[in-house]
ROTIVO-91285 format. One line per 2 residues: number of its first residue (from 0); their letters; for each residue x, y, z of C-alpha. Coordinates in steps of 0.2 Angstrom, whole numbers, padded with zeros to 4 digits. Example, Ala and Ser with C-alpha at 12.3 -4.5 7.8 and 13.67 -1.06 7.14 Angstrom:
BEGIN
0	AS	0062:-0022:0039 ~ 0068:-0005:0036
This chain:
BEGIN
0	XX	-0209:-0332:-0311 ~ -0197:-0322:-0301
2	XX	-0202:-0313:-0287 ~ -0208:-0298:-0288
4	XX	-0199:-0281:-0284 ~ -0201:-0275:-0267
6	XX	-0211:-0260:-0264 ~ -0197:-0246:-0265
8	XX	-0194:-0232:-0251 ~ -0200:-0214:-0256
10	XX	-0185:-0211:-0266 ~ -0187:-0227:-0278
12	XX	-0185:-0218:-0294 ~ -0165:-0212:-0287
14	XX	-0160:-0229:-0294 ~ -0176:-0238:-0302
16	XX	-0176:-0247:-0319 ~ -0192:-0241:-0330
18	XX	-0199:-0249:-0344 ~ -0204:-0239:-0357
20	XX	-0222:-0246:-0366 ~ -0229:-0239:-0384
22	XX	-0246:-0245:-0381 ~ -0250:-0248:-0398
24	XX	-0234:-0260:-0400 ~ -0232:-0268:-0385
26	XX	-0246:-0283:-0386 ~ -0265:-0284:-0393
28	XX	-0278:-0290:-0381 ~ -0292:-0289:-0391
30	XX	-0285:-0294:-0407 ~ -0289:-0279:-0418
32	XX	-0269:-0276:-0422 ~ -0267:-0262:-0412
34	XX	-0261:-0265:-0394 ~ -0269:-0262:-0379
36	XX	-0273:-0259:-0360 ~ -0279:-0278:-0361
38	XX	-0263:-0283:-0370 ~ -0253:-0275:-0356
40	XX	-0264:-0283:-0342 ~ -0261:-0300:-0349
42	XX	-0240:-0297:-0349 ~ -0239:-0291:-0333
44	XX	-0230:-0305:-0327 ~ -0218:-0305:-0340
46	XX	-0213:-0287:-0334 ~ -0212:-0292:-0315
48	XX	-0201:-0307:-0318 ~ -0190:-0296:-0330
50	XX	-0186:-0285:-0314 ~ -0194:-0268:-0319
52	XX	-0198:-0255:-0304 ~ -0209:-0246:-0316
54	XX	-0219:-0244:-0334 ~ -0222:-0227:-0342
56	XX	-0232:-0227:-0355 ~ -0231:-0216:-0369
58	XX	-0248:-0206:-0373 ~ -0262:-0217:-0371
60	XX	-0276:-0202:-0372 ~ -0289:-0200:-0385
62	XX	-0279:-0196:-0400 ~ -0282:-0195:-0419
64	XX	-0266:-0202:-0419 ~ -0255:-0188:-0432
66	XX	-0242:-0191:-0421 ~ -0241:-0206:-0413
68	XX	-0252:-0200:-0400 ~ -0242:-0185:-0395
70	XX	-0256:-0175:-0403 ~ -0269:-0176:-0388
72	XX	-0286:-0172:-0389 ~ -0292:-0178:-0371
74	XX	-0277:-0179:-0357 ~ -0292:-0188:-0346
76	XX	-0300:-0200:-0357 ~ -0290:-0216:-0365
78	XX	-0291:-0218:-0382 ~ -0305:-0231:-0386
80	XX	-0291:-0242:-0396 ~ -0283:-0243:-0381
82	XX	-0298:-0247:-0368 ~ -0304:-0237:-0354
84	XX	-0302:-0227:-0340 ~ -0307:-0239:-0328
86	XX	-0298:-0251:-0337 ~ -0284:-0239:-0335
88	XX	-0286:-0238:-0316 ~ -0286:-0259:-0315
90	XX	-0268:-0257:-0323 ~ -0261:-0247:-0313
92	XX	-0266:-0256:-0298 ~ -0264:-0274:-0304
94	XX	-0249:-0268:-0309 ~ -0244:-0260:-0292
96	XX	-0248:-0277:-0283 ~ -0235:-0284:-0293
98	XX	-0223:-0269:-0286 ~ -0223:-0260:-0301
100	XX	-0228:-0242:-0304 ~ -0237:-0232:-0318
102	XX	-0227:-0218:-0326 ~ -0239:-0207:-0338
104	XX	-0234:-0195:-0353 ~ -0243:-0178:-0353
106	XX	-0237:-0168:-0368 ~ -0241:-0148:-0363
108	XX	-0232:-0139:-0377 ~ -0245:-0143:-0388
110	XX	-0264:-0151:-0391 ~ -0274:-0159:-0406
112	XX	-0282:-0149:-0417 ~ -0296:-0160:-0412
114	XX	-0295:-0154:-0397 ~ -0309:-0145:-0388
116	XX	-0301:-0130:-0386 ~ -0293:-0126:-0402
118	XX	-0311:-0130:-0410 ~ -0316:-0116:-0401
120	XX	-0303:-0106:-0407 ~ -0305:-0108:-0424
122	XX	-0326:-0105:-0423 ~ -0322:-0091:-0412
124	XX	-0313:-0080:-0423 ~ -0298:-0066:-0422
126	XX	-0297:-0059:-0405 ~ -0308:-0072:-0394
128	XX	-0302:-0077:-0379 ~ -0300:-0092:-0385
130	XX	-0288:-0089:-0395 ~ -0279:-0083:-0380
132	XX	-0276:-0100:-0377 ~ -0264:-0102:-0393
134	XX	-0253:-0092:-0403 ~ -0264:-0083:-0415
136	XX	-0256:-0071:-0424 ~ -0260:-0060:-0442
138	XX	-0246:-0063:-0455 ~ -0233:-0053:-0462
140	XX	-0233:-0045:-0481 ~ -0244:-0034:-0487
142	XX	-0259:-0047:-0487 ~ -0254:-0056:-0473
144	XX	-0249:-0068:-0484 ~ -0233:-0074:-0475
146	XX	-0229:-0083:-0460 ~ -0230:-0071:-0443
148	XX	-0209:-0076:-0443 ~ -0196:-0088:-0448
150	XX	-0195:-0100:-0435 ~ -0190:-0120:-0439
152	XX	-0200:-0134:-0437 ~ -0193:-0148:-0423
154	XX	-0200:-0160:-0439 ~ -0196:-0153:-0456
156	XX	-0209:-0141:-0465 ~ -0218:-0127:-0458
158	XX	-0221:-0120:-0442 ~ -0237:-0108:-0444
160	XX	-0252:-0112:-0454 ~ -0266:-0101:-0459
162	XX	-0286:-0103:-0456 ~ -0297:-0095:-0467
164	XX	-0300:-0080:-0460 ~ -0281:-0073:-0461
166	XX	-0276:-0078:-0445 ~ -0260:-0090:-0444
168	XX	-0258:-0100:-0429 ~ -0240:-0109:-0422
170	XX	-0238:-0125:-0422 ~ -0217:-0133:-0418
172	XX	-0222:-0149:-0424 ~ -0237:-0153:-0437
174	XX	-0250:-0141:-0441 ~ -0260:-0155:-0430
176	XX	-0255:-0150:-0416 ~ -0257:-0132:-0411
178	XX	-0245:-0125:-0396 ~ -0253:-0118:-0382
180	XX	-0250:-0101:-0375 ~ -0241:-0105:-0358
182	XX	-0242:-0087:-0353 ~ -0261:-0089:-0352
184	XX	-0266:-0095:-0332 ~ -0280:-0105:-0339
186	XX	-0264:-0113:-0350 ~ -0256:-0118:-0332
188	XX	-0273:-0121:-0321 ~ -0277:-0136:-0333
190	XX	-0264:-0145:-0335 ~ -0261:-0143:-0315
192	XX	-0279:-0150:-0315 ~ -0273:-0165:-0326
194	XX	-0259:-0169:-0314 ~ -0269:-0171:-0300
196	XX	-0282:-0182:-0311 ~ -0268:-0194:-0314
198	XX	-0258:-0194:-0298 ~ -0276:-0196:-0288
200	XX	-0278:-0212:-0300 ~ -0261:-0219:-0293
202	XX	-0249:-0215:-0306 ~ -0230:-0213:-0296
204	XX	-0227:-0202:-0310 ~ -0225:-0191:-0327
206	XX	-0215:-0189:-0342 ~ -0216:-0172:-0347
208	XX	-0214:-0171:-0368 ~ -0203:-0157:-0376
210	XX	-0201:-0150:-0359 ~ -0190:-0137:-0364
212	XX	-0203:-0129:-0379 ~ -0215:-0123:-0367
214	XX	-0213:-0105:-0366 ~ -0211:-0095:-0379
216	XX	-0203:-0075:-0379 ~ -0218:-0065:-0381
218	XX	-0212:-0054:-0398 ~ -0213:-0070:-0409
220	XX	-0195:-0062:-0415 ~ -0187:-0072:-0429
222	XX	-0175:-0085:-0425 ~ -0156:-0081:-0428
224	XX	-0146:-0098:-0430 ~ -0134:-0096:-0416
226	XX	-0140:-0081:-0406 ~ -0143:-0082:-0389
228	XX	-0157:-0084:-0382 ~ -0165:-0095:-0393
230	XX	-0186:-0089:-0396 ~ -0193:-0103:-0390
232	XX	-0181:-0115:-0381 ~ -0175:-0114:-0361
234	XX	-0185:-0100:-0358 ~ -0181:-0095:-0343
236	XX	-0202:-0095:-0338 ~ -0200:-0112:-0339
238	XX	-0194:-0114:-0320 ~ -0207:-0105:-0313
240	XX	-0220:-0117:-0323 ~ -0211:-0134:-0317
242	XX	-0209:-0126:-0298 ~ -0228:-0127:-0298
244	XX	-0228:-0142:-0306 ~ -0217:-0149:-0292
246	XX	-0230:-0143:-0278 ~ -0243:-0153:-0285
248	XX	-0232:-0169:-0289 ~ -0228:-0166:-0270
250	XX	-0245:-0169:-0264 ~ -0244:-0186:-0269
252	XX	-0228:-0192:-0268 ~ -0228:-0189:-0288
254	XX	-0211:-0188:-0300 ~ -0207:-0179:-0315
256	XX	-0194:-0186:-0328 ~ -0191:-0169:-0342
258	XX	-0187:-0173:-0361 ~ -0175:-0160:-0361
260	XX	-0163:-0157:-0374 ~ -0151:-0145:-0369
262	XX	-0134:-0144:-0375 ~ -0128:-0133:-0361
264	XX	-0124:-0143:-0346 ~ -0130:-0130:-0330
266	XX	-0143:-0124:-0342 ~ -0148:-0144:-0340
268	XX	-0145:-0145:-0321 ~ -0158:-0131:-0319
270	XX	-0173:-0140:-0323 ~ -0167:-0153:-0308
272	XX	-0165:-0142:-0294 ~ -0173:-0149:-0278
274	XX	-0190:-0137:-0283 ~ -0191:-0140:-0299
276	XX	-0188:-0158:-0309 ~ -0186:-0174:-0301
278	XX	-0175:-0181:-0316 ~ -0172:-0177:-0334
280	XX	-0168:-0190:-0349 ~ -0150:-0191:-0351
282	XX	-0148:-0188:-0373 ~ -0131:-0185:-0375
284	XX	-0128:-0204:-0369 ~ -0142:-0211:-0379
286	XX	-0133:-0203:-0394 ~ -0115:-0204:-0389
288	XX	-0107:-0218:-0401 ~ -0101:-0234:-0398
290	XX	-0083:-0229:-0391 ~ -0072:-0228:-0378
292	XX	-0069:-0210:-0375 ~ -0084:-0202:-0380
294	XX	-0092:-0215:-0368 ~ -0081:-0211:-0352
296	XX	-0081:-0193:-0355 ~ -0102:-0193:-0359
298	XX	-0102:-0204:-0341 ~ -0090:-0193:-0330
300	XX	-0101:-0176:-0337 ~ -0117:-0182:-0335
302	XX	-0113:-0186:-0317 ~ -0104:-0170:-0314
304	XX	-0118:-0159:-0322 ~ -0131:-0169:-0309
306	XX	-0119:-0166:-0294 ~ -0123:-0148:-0290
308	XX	-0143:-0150:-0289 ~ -0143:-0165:-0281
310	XX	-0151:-0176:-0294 ~ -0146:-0195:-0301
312	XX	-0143:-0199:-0318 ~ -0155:-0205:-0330
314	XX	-0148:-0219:-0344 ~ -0154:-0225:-0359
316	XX	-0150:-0233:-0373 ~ -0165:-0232:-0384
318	XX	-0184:-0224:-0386 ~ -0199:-0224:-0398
320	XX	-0188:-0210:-0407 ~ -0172:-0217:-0413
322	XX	-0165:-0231:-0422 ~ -0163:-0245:-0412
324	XX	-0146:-0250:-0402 ~ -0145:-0266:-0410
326	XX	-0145:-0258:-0428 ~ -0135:-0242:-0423
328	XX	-0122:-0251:-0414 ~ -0117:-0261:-0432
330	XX	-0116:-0249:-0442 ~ -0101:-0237:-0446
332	XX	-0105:-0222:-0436 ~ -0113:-0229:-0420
334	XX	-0120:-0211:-0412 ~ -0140:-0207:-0415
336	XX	-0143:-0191:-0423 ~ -0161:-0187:-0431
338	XX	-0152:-0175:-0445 ~ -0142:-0188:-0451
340	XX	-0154:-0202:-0453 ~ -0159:-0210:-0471
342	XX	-0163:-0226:-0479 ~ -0152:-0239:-0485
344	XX	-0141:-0236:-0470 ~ -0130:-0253:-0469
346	XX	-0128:-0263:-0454 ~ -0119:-0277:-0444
348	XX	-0132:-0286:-0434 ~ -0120:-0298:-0425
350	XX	-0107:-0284:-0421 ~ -0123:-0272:-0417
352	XX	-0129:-0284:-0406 ~ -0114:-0289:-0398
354	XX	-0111:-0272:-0393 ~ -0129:-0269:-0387
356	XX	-0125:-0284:-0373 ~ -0111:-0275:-0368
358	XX	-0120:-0260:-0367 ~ -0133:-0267:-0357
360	XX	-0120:-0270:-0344 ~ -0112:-0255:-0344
362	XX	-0127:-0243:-0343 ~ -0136:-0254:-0330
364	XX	-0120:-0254:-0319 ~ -0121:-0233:-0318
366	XX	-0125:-0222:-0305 ~ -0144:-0219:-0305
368	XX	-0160:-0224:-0315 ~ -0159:-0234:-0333
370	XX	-0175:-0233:-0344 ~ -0177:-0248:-0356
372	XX	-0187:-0246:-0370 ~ -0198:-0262:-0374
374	XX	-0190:-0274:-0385 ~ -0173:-0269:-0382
376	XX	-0172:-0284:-0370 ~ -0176:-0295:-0385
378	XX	-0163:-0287:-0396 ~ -0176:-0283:-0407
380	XX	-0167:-0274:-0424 ~ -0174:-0257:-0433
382	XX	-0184:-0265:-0444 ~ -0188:-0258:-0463
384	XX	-0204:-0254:-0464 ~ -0210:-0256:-0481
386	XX	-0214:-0239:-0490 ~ -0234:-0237:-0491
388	XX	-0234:-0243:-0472 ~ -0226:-0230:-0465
390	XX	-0238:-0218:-0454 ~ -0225:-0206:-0444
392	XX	-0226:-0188:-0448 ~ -0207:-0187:-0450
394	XX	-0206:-0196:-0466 ~ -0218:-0186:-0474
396	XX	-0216:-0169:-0470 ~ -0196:-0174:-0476
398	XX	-0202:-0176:-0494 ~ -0199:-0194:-0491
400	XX	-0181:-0193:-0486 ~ -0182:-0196:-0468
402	XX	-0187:-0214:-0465 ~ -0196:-0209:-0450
404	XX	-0199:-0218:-0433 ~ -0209:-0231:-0438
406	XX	-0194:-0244:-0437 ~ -0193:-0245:-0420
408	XX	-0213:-0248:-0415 ~ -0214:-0261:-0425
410	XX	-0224:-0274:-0414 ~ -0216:-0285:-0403
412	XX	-0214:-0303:-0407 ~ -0222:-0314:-0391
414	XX	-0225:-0332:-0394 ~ -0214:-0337:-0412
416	XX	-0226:-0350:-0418 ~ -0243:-0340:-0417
418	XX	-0249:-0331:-0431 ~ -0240:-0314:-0431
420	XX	-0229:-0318:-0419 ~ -0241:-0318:-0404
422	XX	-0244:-0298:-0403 ~ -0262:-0303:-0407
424	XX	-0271:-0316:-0413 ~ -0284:-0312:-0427
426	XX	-0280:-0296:-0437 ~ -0264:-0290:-0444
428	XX	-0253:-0277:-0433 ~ -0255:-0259:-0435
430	XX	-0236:-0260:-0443 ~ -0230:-0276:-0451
432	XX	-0219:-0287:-0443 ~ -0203:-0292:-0455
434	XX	-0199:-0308:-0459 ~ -0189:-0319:-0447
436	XX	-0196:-0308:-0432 ~ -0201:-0324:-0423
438	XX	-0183:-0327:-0420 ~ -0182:-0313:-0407
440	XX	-0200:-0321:-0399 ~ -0200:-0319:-0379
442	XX	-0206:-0338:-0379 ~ -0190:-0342:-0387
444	XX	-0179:-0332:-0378 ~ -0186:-0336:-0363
446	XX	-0176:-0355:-0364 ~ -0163:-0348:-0370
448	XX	-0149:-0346:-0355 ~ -0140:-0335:-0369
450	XX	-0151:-0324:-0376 ~ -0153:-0307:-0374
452	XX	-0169:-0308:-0364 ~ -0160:-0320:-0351
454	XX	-0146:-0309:-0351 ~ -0157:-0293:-0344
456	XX	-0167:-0303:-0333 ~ -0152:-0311:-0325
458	XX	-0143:-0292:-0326 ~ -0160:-0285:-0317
460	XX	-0160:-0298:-0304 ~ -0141:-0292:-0298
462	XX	-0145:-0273:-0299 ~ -0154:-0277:-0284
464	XX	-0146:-0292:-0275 ~ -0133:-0291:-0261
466	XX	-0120:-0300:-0275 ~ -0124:-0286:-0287
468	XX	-0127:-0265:-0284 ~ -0139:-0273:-0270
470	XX	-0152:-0261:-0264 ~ -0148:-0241:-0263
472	XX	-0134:-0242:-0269 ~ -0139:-0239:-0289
474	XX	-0135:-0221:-0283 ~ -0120:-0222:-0276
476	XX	-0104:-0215:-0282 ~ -0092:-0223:-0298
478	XX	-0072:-0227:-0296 ~ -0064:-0229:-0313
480	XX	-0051:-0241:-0311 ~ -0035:-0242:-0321
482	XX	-0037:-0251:-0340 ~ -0030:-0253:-0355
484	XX	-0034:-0240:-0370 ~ -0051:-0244:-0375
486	XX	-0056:-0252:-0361 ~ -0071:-0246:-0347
488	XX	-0069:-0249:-0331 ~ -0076:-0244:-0316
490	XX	-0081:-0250:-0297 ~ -0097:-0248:-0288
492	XX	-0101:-0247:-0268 ~ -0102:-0264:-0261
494	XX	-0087:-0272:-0272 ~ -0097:-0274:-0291
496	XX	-0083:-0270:-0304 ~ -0090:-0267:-0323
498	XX	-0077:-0272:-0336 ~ -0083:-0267:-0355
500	XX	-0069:-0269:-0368 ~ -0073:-0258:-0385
502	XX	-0052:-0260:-0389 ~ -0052:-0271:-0403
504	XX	-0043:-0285:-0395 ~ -0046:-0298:-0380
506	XX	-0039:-0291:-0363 ~ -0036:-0297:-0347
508	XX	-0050:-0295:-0331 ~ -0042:-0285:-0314
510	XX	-0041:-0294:-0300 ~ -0058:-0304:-0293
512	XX	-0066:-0314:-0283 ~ -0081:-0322:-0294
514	XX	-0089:-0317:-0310 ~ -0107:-0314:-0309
516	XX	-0111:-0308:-0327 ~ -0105:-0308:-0344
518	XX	-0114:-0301:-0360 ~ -0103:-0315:-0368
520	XX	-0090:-0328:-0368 ~ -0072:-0327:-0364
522	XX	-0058:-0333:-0372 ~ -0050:-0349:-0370
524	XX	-0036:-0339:-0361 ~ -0051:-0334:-0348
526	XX	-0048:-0314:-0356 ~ -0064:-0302:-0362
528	XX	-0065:-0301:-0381 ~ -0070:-0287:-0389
530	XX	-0087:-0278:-0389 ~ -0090:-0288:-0372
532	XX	-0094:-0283:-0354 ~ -0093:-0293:-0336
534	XX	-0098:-0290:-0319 ~ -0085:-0294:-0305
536	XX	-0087:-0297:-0287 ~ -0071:-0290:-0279
């Protein structure tokens, strides 16, 4: 086993590498199908000697699972699929001796209907205070009949739905999952309350879901497609919500990562002022496609937006929301966007994997922190989930016509000659695994100098060695270099050059001292092919 990571100075998450886990796909300790805390304790190692500074782990609360656990009805008990608390707090440390750190998801916008307080809600009728707690509100048309306004669902369908005493109640996503009224202080003293639950359990930090829904404008006005400002997006209440939010993280040396999905560059850069957001997910390079560019362009904004405020750069590739980069990257438009998703999409694995080597390189080689969602280090394809498996709400409230999320939280493939790959060991997964998934098995990979798994590991291992980006200086600044038309290439403090050719021929390397990494073979002339990415040591 590798060593594991040193413990990181204050400011770890400037440059770290995080690991994203789906709890119920990631592996199954107690062999019911569906993963768990256990499963996670067990492959530990496995995440140490790939080189990861931390995990976060997608909502692991008790959930009656709607939405893949984003529909919480108890931010401070785990989910009795999962384990326990105590069995949560024995991760985090175990996990901690091993020099990793524990990222949780908290989801504020919205709760379960299960939960607690919208029970009371309901039982407590029009005008309660605890309907104070949501958005509550009589409808329009002579009966009430119709929805309190217009606004669009961030699934498809509806966004209000009405209880049986006339009253409708918001809800962005599935009826599910009531929104809360963030202009409410017993909205904000709780979920400042859950903070401190979790950061006084050890977590190093949170994911904050749709951290831009929060706030709503308080007339409920209908939404007009293109008028500024939007009802319920980047509201500028927000700020004042997240600058609290950052007091509390700074009692414990806590950090924030935002789901932010802002097409407006300084409205972005606001969430990370030095009061407000550590960091926020970088999207428009997770859905920028597979050319030169768009690439380059994506890069040079995306640090030039962070500039200003002072914050590094989040990558990433992939998450438990989007096709998966091996799958995207072979097909003929390589950018991510959910309205243009659909079944029967075709698909080049070789090229799509060939590219997602290279882009493993190039994205790791950047400025700042890299999220890796798990399985990407195993190449792991979108998988076709078969019709009457499917579970994501997407799919459903489509018609049918969005294929859903499913494809990518398929469970992962362990050990490829155990029964279901060794995600579990007596009853089927949660998901099924497609045939042929054993090729992708971490056993297998892991004595395969070429695979993708040795690849990241190996990639990981120079990130923070004295040959690579070496130690601080993942945050560092990024010199393009002069290439050819269609070729990347940039040089890090230290001497690390990154070389990744999407032209569509083989090109010569620059001038260099040794090659510490390729995501693929040369040439016989010793030049990069295409769809292929190498680390030089000026």
């Amino acid at each position: 086993m590798a060593a594991p990571n040193p413990h990181r100075t204050e400011d770890w998450w400037r440059d770290a590498v995080i690991y994203q886990v789906y709890p119920r796909s990631f592996a199954d300790g107690d062999g019911d199908g569906t993963g768990d805390l256990a499963g996670v304790r067990a492959r530990l190692p496995y995440l140490a000697e790939l080189g990861v500074d931390a995990v976060w782990f997608t909502p692991w609360y008790v959930s009656p699972l709607v939405d893949g656990g984003y529909d919480v009805a108890d931010y401070r008990t785990i989910d009795p699929a999962f384990g326990t608390l105590g069995e949560a707090e024995k991760l985090i440390a175990e996990a901690r001796e091993l020099g990793i750190r524990t990222i949780v998801d908290i989801v504020p916008n919205h709760v379960s209907d299960q939960h607690a307080w919208f029970r009371a809600a309901l039982a407590a009728g029009p005008g309660s205070p605890e309907r104070e707690r949501f958005h509550f509100r009589p409808g329009r048309g002579e009966h009430g009949e119709l929805p309190p306004n217009n606004w669009p669902s961030q699934f498809s369908g509806r966004t209000w739905t009405r209880v049986p005493d006339g009253e409708w109640y918001l809800h962005l996503f599935t009826p599910e999952q009531p929104d809360l009224n963030w202009a409410h202080p017993e909205v904000r003293r709780e979920h400042e309350d859950v903070l401190r639950f979790w950061f006084g359990r050890g977590v190093a930090g949170v994911r904050i879901d749709s951290a831009a829904l929060l706030a709503k404008h308080p007339a409920l006005a209908d939404f007009e497609e293109g008028v500024d400002p939007h009802p319920y997006i980047d509201q500028d209440e927000l700020h004042d919500i997240y600058r609290s939010w950052r007091a509390v993280a700074d009692e414990y040396g806590g950090v924030f990562v935002g789901e932010v999905w802002l097409p407006d560059a300084e409205r972005f850069a606001r969430y990370l002022r030095p009061d407000e957001l550590h960091t926020a997910f970088n999207f428009n390079f997770l859905s920028c496609p597979w050319d030169p560019d768009r690439l380059r362009r994506t890069i040079d904004d995306t640090l030039a937006e962070h500039a200003p405020v002072g914050a590094p750069a989040t990558w990433v590739l992939c998450n438990h929301d989007v096709t998966r980069t091996v799958t995207r990257y072979g097909r003929a438009n390589t950018g991510f966007d959910f309205a243009t998703k659909a079944f029967g999409t075709p698909t080049d694995l070789a090229l799509g994997t060939r590219r997602a080597r290279a882009a493993a390189l190039l994205t790791l080689a950047l400025p700042g922190s890299v999220y890796l969602y798990q399985g990407e280090e195993l190449g792991l394809p979108e998988a076709d989930v078969p019709l009457d498996r499917i579970q994501d709400p997407m799919h459903f409230r489509s018609g049918g016509t969005d294929p859903g999320r499913d494809g990518c939280r398929v469970p992962l493939p362990w050990s490829a000659d155990a029964p279901y790959c060794g995600f579990g060991s007596e009853a089927e997964p949660w998901l099924p695994q497609p045939a042929g998934w054993s090729a992708y098995a971490a056993d297998r990979q892991s004595t395969d100098p070429e695979s993708m798994l040795a690849l990241y590991r190996r990639a990981l291992r120079l990130r923070r060695s004295a040959d690579g980006l070496g130690d601080g200086f993942g945050d560092g600044p990024l010199d393009w270099l002069p290439a050819p038309d269609g070729v990347l290439a940039f040089q890090r403090a230290g001497g690390l050059i990154c070389v990744a050719n999407l032209s569509p021929g083989p090109v010569g390397l620059p001038a260099h001292s040794t090659l510490l990494l390729r995501s693929g073979p040369l040439d016989s002339d010793g030049r990069l092919p295409a769809d292929t990415a190498v680390w030089l040591r000026t």
